[in-house]
Backbone as CSV, one residue per row, in Angstrom:
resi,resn,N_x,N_y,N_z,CA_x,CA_y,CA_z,C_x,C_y,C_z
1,UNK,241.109,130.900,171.163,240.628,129.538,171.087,239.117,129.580,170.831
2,UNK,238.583,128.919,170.005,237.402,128.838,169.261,236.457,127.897,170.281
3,UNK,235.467,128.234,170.112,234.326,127.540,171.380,233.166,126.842,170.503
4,UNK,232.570,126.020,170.298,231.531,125.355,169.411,230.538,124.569,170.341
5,UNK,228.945,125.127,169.894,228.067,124.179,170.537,227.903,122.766,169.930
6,UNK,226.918,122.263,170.799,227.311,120.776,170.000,226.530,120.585,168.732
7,UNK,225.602,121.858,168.386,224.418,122.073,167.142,225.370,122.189,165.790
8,UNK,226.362,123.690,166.419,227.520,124.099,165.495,228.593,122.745,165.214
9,UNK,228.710,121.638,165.753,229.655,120.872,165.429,228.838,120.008,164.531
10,UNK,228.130,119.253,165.055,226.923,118.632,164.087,226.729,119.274,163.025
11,UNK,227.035,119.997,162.416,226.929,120.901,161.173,228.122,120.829,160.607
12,UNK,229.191,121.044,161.330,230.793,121.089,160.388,231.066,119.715,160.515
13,UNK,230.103,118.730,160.812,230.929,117.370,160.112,230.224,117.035,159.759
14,UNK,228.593,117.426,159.193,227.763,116.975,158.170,227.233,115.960,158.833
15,UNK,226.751,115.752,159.908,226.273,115.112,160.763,226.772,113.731,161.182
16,UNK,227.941,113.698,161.407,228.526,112.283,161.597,228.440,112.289,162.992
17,UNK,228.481,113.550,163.812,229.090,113.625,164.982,227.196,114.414,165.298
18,UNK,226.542,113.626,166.047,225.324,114.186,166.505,224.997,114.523,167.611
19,UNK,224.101,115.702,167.478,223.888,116.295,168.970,224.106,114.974,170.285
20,UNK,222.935,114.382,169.740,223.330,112.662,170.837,224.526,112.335,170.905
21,UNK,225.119,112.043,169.916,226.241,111.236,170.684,227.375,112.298,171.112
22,UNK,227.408,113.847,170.965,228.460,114.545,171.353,227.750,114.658,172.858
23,UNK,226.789,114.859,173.168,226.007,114.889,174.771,226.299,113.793,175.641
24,UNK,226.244,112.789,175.136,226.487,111.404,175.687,228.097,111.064,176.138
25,UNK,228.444,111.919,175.279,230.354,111.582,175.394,230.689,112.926,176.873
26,UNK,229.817,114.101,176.258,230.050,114.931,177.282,229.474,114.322,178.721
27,UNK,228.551,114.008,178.615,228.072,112.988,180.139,229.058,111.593,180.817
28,UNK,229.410,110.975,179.770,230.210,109.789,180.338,231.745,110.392,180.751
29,UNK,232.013,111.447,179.928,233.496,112.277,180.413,234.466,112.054,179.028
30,UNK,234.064,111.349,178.187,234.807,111.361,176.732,235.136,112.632,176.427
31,UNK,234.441,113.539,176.538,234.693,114.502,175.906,234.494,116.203,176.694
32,UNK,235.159,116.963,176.912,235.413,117.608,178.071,234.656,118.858,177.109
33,UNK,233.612,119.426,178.208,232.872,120.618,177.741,232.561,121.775,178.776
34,UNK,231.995,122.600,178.412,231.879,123.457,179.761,230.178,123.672,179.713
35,UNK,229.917,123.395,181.041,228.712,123.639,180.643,227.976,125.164,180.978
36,UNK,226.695,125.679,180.563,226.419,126.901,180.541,224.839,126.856,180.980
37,UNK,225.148,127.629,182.091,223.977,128.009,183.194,223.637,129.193,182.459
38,UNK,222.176,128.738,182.157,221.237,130.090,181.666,219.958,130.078,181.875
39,UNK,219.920,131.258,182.216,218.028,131.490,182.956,217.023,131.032,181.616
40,UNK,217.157,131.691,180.567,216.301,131.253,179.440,216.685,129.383,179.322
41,UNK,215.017,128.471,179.177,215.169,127.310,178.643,214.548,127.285,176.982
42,UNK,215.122,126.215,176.776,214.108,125.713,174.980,214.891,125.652,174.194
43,UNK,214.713,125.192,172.597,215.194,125.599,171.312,215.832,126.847,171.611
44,UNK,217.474,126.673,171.207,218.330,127.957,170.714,218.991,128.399,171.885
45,UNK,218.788,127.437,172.722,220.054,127.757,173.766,220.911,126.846,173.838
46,UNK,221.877,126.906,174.716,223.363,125.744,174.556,222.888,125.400,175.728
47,UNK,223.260,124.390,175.901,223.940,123.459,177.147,225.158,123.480,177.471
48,UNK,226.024,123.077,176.235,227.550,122.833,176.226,228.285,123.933,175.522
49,UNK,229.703,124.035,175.862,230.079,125.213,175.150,231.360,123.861,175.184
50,UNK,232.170,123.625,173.534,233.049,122.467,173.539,234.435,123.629,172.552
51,UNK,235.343,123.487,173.794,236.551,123.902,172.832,236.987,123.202,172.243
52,UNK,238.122,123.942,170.915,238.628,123.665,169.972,239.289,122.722,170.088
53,UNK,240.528,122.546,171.127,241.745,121.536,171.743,240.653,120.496,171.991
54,UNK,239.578,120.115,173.070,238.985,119.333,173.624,238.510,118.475,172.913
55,UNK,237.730,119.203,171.325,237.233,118.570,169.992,238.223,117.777,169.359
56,UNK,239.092,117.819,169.414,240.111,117.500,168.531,240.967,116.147,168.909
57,UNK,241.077,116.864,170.337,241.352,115.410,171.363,240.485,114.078,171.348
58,UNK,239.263,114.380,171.268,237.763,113.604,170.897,238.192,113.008,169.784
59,UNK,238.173,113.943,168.985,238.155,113.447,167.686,239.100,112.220,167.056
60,UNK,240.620,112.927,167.692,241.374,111.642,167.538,241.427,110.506,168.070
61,UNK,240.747,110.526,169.148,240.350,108.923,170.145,239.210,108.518,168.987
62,UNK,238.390,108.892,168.795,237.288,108.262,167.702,237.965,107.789,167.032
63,UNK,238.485,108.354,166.161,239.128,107.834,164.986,240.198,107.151,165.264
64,UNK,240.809,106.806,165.710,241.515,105.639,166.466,240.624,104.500,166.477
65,UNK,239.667,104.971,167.098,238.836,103.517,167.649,238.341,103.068,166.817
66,UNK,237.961,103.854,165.564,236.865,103.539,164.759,237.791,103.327,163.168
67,UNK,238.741,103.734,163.091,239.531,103.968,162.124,238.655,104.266,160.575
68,UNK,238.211,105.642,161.306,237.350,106.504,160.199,237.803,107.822,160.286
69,UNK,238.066,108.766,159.610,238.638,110.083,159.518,237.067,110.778,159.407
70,UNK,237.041,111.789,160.572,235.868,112.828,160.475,236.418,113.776,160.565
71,UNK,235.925,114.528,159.337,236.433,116.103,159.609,235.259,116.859,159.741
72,UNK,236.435,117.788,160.026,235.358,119.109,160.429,236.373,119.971,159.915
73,UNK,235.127,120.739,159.552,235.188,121.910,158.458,235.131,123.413,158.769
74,UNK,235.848,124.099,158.781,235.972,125.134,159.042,234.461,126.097,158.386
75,UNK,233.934,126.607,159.325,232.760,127.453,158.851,232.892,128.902,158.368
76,UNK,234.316,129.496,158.215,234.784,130.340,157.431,235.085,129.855,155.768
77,UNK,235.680,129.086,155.810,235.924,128.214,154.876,234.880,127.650,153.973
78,UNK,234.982,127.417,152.108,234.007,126.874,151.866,234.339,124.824,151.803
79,UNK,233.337,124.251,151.773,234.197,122.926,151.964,234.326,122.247,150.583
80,UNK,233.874,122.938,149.415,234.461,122.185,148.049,234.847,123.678,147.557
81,UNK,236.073,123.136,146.686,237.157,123.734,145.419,236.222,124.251,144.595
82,UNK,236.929,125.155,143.517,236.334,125.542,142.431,235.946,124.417,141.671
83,UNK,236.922,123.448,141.225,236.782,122.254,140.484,235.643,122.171,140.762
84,UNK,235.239,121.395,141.917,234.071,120.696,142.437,232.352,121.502,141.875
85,UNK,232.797,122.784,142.648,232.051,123.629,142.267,231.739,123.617,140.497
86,UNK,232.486,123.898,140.072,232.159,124.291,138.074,231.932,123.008,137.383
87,UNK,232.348,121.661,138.368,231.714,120.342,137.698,230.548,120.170,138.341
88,UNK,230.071,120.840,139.486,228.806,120.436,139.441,227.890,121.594,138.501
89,UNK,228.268,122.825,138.416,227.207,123.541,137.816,227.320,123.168,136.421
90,UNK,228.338,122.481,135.901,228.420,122.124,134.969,227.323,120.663,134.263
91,UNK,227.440,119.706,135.286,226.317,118.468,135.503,224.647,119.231,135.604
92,UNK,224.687,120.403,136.610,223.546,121.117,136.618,222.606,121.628,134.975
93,UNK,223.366,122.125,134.335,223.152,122.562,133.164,222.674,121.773,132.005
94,UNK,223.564,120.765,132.715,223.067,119.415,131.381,222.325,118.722,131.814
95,UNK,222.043,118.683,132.983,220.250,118.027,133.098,219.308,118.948,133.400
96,UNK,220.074,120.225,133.069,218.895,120.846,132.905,218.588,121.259,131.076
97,UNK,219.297,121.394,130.513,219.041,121.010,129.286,218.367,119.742,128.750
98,UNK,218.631,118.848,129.601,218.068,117.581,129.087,216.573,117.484,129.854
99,UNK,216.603,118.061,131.016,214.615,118.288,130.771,214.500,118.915,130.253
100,UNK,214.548,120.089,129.725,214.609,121.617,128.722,214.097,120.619,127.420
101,UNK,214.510,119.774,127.092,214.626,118.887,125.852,213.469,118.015,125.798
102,UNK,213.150,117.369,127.009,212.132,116.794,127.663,210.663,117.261,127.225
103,UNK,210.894,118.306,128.210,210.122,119.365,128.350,209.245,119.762,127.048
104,UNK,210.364,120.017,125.916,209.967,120.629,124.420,209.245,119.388,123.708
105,UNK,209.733,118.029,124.233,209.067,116.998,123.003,207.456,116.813,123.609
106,UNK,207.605,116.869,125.079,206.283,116.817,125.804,205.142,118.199,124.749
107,UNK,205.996,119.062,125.233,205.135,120.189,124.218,204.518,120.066,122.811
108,UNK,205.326,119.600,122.475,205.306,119.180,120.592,203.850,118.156,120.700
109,UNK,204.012,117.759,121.398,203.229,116.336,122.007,201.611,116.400,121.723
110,UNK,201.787,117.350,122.910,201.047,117.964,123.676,200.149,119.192,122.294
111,UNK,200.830,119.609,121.259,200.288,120.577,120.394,199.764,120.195,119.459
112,UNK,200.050,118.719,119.217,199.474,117.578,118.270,198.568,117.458,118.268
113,UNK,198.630,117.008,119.731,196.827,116.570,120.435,196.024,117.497,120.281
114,UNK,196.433,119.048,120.443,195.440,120.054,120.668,195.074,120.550,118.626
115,UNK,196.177,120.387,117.893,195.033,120.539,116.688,194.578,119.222,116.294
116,UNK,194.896,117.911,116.265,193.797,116.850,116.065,192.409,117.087,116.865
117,UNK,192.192,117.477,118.019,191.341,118.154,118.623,190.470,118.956,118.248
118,UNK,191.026,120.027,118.294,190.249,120.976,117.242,189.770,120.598,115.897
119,UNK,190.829,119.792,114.929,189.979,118.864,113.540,188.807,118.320,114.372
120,UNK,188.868,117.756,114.834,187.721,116.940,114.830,186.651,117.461,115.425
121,UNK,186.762,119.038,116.223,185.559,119.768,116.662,185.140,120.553,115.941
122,UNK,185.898,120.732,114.921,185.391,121.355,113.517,184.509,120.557,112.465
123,UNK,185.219,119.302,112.796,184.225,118.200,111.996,182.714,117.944,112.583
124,UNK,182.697,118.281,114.030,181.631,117.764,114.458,180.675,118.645,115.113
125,UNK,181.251,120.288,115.195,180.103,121.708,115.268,179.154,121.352,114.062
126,UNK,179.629,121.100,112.510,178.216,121.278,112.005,177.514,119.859,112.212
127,UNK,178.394,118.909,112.387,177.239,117.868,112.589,175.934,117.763,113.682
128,UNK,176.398,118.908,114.852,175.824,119.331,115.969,174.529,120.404,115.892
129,UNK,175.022,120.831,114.818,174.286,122.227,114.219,172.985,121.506,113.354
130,UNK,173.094,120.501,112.626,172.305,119.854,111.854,171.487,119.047,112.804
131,UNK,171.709,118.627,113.664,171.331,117.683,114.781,170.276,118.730,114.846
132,UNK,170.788,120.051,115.462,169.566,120.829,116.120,168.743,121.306,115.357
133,UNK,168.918,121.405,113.878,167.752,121.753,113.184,166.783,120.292,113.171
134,UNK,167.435,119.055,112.916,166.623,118.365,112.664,165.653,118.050,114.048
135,UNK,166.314,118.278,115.170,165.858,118.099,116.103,164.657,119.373,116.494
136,UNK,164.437,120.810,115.965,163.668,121.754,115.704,162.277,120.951,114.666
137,UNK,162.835,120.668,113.343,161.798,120.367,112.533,160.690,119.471,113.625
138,UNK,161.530,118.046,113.927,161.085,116.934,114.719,159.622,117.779,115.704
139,UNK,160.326,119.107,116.164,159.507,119.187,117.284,158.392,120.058,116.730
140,UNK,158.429,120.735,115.630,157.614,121.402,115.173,156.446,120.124,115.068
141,UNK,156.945,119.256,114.101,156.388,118.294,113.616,155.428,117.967,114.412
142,UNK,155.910,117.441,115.743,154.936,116.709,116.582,154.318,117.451,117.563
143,UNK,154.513,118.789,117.450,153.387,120.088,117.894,152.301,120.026,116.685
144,UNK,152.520,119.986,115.728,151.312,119.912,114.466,150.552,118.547,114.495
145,UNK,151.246,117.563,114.772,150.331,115.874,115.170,149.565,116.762,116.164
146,UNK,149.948,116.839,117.094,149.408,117.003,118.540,147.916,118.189,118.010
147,UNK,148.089,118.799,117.452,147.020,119.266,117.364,146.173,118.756,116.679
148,UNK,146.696,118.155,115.276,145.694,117.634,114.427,145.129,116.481,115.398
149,UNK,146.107,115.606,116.688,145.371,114.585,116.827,143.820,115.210,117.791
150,UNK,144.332,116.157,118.351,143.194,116.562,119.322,141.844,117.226,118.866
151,UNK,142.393,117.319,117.323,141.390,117.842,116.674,140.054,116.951,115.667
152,UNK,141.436,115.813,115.763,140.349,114.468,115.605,139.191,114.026,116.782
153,UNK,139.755,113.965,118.078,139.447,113.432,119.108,138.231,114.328,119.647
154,UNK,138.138,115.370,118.942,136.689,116.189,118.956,135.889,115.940,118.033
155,UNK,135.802,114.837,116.987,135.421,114.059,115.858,134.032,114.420,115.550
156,UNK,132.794,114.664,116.689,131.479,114.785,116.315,131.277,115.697,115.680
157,UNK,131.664,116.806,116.102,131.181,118.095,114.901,132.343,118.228,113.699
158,UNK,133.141,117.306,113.650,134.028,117.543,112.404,133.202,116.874,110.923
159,UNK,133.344,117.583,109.975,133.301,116.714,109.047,133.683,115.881,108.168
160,UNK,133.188,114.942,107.058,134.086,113.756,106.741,134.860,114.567,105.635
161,UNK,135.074,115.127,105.287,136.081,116.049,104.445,137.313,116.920,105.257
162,UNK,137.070,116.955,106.289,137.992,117.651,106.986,138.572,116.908,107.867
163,UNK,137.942,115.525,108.422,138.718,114.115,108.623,139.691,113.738,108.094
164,UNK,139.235,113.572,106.821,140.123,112.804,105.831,141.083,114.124,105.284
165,UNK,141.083,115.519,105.326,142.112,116.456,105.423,143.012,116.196,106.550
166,UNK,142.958,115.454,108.179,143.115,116.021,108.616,144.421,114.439,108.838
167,UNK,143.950,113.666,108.366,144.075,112.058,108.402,145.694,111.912,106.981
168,UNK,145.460,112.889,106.103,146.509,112.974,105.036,147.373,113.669,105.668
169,UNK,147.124,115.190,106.326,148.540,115.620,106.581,149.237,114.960,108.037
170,UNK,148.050,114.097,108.879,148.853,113.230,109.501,150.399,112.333,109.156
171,UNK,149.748,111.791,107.919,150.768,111.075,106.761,151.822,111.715,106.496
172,UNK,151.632,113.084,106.131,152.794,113.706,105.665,153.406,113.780,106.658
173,UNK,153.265,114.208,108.222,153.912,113.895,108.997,154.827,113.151,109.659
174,UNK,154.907,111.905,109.418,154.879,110.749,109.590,156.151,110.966,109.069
């Protein structure tokens, strides 16, 4: 005769039958258990030790009362058929193909973006490149003001020929 805690039963009926309410039935006397004195307390010990006959007896007063069929499942046993089994790996496959599918248009997508991307960073390295020369000349440029202006701004010992040299390539500057 087979002995089941009330953790192990809660498991072979997929939780219809819960630790609570199999404890509660064992306390009010619904349901006849033995109980088990042990020095260790906590997680992973029993309380109840519920035979096979006793479960069953339970079981059919429930279901009487309730006129719901709970089973319980043998834990040697698997609890779905092959059928069950090869239609689901079968459902498995095809949604997994169908993100697989998903998956690939996202990619495609996704590879579009990355050479329009690249066009257009190809379009816009030399425009970047030109930027920095012009932005070089610019600075040359206004290192050469800068001197000619300071070279005005010492004006007394300059002369009027080298003023007016100095006043034109301002211009060209410009």
């Amino acid at each position: 005769m087979k002995k089941y805690t009330v953790y192990e039963i809660e498991k072979l009926t997929d939780g219809k039958l819960s630790k609570y309410k199999l404890t509660r039935a064992i306390h009010s006397g619904d349901l006849k258990a033995e109980s088990v004195k042990n020095q260790r307390k906590g997680r992973g010990t029993p309380n109840f030790y519920i035979y096979e006959n006793d479960l069953k007896l339970y079981l059919e007063r429930i279901e009487q009362e309730k006129n719901k069929k709970i089973d319980i499942y043998d834990a040697d046993k698997p609890k779905q058929d092959i059928s069950e089994i090869s239609c689901n790996i079968q459902n498995m496959m095809d949604n997994n193909k169908l993100w697989l599918q998903n998956q690939g248009y996202k990619i495609d997508e996704l590879l579009s973006r990355i050479q329009m991307l690249e066009k257009n960073q190809s379009q816009i390295i030399p425009l970047l490149q030109e930027e920095k020369e012009i932005k070089k000349t610019e600075e040359l440029k206004s290192k050469k003001r800068k001197i000619l202006v300071m070279e005005l701004a010492q004006s007394n010992s300059i002369p009027e020929t080298r003023k007016n040299q100095i006043l034109q390539d301002l211009n060209k500057l410009s």
